[in-house]
C-alpha positions as CSV (number, residue, x, y, z in Angstrom):
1,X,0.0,0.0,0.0
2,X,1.4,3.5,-0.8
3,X,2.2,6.4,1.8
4,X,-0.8,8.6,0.3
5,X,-2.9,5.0,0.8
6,X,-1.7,4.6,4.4
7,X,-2.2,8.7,5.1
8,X,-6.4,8.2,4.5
9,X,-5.7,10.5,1.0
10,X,-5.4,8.3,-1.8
11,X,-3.7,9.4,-4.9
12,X,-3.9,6.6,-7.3
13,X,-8.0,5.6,-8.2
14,X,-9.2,2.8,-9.8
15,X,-12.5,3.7,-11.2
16,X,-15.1,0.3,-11.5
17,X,-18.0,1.2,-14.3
18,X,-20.8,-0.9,-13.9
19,X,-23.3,-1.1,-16.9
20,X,-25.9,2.0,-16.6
21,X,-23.7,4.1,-14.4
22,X,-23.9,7.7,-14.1
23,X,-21.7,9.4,-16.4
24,X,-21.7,13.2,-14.5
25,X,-20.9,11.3,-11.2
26,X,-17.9,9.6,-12.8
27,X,-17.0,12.7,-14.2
28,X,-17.6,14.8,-11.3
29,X,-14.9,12.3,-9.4
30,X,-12.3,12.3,-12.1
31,X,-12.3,15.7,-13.5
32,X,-11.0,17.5,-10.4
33,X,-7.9,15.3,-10.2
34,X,-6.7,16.6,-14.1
35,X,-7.3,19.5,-13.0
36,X,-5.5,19.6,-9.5
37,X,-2.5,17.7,-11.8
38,X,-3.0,21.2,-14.1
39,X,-2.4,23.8,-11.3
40,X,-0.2,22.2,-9.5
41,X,1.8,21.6,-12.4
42,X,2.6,17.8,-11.0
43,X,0.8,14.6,-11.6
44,X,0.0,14.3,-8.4
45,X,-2.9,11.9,-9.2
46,X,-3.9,9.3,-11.6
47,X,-6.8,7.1,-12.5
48,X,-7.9,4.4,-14.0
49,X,-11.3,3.0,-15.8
50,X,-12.2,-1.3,-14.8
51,X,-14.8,-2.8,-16.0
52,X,-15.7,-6.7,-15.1
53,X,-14.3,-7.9,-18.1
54,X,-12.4,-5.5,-19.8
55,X,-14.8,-4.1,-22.5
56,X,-16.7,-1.0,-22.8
57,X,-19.1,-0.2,-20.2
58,X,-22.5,1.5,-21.1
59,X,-23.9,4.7,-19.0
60,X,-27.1,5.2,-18.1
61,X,-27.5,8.3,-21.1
62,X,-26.5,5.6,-23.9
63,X,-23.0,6.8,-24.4
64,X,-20.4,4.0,-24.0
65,X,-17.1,4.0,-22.3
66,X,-14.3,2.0,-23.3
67,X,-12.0,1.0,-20.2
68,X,-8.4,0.5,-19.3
69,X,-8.6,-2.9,-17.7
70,X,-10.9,-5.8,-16.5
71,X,-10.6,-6.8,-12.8
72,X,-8.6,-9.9,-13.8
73,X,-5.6,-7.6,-14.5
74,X,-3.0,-7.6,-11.6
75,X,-1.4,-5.1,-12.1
76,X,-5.0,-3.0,-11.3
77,X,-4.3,-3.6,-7.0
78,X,-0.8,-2.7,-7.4
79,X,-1.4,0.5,-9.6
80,X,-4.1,2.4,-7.4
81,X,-4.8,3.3,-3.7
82,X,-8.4,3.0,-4.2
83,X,-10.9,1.5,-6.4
84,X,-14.2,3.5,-6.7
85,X,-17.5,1.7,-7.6
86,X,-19.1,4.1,-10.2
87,X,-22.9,3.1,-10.1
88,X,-26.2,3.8,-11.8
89,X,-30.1,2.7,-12.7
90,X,-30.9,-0.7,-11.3
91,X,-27.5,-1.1,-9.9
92,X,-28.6,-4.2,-7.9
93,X,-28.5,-6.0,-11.4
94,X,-25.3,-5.4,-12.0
95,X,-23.9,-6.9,-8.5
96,X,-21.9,-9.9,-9.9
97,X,-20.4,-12.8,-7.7
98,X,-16.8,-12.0,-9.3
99,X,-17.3,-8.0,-8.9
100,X,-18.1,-8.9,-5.1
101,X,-15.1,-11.6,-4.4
102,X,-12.8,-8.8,-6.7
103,X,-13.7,-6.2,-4.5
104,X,-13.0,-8.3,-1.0
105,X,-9.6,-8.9,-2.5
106,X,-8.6,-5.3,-3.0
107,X,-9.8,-4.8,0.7
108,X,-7.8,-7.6,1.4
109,X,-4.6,-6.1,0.1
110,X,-5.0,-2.8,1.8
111,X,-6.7,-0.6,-0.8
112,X,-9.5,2.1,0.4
113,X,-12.8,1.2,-1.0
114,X,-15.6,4.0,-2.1
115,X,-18.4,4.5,-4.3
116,X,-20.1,7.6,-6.0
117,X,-24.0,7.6,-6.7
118,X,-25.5,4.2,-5.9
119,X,-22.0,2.0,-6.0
120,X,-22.3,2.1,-2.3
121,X,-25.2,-0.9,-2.8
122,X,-22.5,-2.8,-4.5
123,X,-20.0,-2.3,-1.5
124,X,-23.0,-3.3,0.9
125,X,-23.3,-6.4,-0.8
126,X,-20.3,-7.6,-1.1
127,X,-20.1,-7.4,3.2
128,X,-17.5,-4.0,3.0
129,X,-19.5,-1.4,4.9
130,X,-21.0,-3.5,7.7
131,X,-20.2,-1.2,11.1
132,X,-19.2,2.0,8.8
133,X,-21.4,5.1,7.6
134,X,-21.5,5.7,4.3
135,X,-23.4,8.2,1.9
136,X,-25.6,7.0,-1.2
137,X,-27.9,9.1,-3.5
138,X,-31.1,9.9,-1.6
139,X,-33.3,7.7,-3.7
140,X,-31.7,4.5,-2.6
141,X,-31.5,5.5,0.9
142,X,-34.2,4.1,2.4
143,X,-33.1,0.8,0.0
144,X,-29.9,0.4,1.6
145,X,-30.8,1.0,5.3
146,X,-33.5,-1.4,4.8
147,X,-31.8,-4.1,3.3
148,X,-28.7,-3.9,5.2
149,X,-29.1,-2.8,8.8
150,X,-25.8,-3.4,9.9
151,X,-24.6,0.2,8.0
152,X,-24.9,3.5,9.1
153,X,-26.3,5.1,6.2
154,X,-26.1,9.2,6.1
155,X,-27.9,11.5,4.2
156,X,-24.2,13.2,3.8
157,X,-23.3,14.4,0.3
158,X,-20.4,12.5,0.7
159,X,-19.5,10.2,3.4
160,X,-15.3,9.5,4.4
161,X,-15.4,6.4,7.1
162,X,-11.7,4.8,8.2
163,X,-11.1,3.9,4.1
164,X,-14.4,3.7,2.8
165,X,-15.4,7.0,0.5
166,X,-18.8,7.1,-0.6
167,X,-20.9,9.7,-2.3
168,X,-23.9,10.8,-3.2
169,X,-24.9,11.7,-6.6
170,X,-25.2,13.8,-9.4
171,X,-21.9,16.3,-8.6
172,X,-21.2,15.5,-5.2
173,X,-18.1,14.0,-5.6
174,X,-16.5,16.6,-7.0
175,X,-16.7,18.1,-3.2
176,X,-15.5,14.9,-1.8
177,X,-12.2,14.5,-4.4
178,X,-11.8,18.3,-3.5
179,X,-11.5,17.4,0.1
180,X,-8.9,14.7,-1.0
181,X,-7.2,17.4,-2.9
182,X,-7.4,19.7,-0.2
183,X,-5.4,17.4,2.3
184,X,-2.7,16.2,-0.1
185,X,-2.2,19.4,-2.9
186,X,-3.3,22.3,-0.2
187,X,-6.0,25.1,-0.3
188,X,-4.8,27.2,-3.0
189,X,-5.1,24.2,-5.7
190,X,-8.8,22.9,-4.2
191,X,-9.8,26.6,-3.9
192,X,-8.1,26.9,-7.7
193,X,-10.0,23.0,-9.1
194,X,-13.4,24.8,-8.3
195,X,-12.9,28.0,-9.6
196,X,-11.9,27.1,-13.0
197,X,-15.0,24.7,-12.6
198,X,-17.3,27.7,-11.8
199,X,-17.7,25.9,-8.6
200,X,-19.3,28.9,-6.2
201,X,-20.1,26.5,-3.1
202,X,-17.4,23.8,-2.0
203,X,-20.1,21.6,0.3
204,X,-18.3,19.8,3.4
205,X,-19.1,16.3,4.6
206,X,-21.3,17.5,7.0
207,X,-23.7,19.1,4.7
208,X,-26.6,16.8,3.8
209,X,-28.0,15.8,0.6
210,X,-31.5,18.4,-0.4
211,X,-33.7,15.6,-0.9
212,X,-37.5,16.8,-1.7
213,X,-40.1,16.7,0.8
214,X,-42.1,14.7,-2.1
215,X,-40.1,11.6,-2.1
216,X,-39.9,11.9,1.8
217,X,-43.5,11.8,2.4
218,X,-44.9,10.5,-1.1
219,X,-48.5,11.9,-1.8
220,X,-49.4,11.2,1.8
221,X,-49.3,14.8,2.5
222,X,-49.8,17.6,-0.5
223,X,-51.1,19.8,2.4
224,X,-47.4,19.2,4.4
225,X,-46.0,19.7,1.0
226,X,-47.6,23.1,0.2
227,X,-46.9,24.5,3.7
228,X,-43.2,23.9,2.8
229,X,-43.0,25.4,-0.1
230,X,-44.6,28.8,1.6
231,X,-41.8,28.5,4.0
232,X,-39.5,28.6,1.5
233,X,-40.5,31.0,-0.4
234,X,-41.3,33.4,2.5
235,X,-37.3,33.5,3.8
236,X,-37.1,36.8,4.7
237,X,-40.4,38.1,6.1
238,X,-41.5,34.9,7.5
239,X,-45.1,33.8,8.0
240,X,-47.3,33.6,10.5
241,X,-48.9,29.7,11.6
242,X,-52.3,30.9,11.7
243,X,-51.5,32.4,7.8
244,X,-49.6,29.5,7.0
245,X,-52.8,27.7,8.3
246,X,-55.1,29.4,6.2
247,X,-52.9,30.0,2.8
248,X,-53.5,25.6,2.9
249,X,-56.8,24.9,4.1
250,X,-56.3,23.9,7.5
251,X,-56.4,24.5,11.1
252,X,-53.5,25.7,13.0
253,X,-53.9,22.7,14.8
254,X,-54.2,20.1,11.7
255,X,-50.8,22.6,10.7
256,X,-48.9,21.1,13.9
257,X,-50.0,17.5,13.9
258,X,-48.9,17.4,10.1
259,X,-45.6,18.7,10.7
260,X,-45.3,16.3,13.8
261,X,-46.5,13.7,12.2
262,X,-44.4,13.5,8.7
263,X,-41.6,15.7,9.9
264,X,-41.2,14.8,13.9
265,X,-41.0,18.7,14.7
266,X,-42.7,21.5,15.0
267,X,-43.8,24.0,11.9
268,X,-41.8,26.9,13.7
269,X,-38.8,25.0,14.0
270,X,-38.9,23.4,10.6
271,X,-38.8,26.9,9.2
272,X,-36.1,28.0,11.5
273,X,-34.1,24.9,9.9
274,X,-35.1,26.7,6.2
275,X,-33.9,30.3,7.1
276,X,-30.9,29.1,9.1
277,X,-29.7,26.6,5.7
278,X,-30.6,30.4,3.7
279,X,-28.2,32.2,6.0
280,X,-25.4,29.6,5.6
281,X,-25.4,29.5,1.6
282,X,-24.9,33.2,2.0
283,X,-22.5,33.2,4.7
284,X,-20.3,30.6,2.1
285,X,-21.2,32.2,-0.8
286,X,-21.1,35.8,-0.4
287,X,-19.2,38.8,1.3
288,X,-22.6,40.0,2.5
289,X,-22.5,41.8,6.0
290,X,-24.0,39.7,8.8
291,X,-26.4,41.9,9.4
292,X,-28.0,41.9,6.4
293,X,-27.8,37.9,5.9
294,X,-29.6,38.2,9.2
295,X,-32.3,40.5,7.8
296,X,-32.5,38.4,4.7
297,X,-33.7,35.3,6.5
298,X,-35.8,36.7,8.8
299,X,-34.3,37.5,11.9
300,X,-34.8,40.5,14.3
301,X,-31.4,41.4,15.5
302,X,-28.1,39.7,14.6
303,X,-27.8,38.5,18.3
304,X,-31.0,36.6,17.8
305,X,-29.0,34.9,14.2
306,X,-25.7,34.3,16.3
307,X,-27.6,32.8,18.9
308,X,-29.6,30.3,16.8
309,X,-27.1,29.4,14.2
310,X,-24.6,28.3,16.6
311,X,-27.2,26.3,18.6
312,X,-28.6,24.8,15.1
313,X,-24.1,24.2,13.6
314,X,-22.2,24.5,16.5
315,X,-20.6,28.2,15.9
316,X,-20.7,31.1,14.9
317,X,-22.0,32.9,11.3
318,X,-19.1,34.9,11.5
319,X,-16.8,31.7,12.4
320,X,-18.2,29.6,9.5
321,X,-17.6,32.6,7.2
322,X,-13.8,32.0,8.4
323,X,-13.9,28.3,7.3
324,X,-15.3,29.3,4.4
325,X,-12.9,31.5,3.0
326,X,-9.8,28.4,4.5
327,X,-9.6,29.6,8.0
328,X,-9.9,26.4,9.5
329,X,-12.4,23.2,9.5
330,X,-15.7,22.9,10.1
331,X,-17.3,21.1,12.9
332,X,-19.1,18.4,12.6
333,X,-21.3,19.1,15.1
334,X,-25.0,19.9,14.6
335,X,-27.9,19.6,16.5
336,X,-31.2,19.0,15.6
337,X,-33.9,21.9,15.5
């Protein structure tokens, strides 16, 4: 195993396409590496594209992919630090015996293991996340918990677990190989991958995947649903429960009980969770002043946005501005509202 291996930062990545994978996910994980080799002027990363037998792989758009190697070639554990199962549509069908066994070797021999969009089934099958948390797109959430309750699975973006690196959809692993980069190539080459990827938000394990209240709740709810999407569009002048109430057809009482019910909290403090999520895109995303982030989502005073943002992250607006801008790391910490 190689030093950047051993360090928890691999370097070298062996990328496994299985038939209908997401082509934007794979591309979201392998572009930022050419580009951190780019800036930094160094190839300070490599990667290469496996398929089960060695022929071309097809995406879940149509386009087909030819690859570097099949996982019979040796030389695939001895030339990365990592393999990465890229997965797709109906990626339970493509969850072979010899993927699985092929997989349980590189473990074996010391490489990290992760997964972008739903490759993290393919891991669970195979027995190589049992006892670690991982991250999966939000669709097949509920799949994987259910059908293997022995892993912790987060509704993280991206998820990085003693070796095991697993992300969520769509472009979400371009933040998690920008972490990667971040440890091993420094701030000023991450910072340098996303801007010339028009990048504006660098998201942080800790920030969880946006998945729609629809899918959450199904159509058990439109009324839940609606009330939502007042909140949200109401950020900055926030309205009343009795309004809210009314605007949907129901009793302030029926209001509470549905937000109880689908949401386990309370319609005041699901909208606090709305405006405080508002203040921190801005906070990360702008130089705005913290008094008027504060006013733009809804708050009084900034004292009153101070004291409920660091109660809902675990600091301050102004100190996540600071980690932000690559004046430290964030916590982890964050409570529920």
């Amino acid at each position: 195993m190689t030093d950047s291996a051993a360090s928890g930062y691999p370097a070298r990545f062996g990328f496994l396409l299985l038939n209908n994978f997401t082509l934007i996910s794979m591309a979201s994980a392998i572009e930022p590496l050419r580009m951190a080799n780019r800036l930094s002027g160094k190839s300070q990363y490599s990667w290469t594209t496996i398929s089960e037998n060695g022929g071309s792989v097809t995406a879940s758009d149509g386009l087909s992919v030819n690859v570097d190697a099949g996982i019979n070639d040796k030389t695939i554990i001895s030339d990365n630090d990592a393999i990465i199962v890229c997965g797709g549509a109906r990626v339970e069908r493509q969850v072979t015996n010899s993927v699985k066994r092929w997989l349980r070797y590189a473990n074996q021999q010391g490489l990290g293991l992760g997964a972008i969009c739903t490759g993290s089934y393919v891991l669970a099958a195979a027995g190589l996340l049992d006892g670690y948390r991982c991250s999966v797109h939000w669709e097949n959430i509920g799949v994987l918990a259910d059908e293997f309750p022995d892993i912790d699975v987060s509704h993280s973006v991206y998820t990085i677990d003693r070796g095991r690196y697993t992300s969520s959809g769509g472009t979400a692993p371009v933040d998690m190989m920008l972490h990667f980069i971040e440890e091993r190539a420094g701030t000023e080459i991450s910072a340098g991958v996303a801007e010339q990827f028009i990048y504006e938000r660098i998201r942080q394990s800790s920030d969880n995947q946006r998945m729609p209240l629809r899918h959450r709740i199904g159509s058990q709810s439109e009324k839940l649903v609606a009330a939502v999407e007042l909140m949200e569009a109401n950020v900055k002048e926030p309205i009343s429960q009795d309004e809210l109430a009314s605007y949907i057809g129901v009793s302030r009482r029926q209001l509470q009980r549905l937000f109880h019910r689908y949401l386990n909290r309370t319609p005041s403090n699901y909208y606090l969770q709305i405006r405080l999520a508002r203040a921190r895109e801005l906070l990360r995303q702008t130089s705005m002043k913290l008094v008027e982030i504060s006013a733009l989502t809804g708050f009084v005073s900034s004292s009153q946005f101070s004291k409920s943002y660091k109660m809902c992250y675990g600091l301050s607006p102004s100190g996540e501005r600071r980690i932000a801008h690559g004046g430290g790391k964030s916590s982890d910490i964050r409570l529920s509202l």
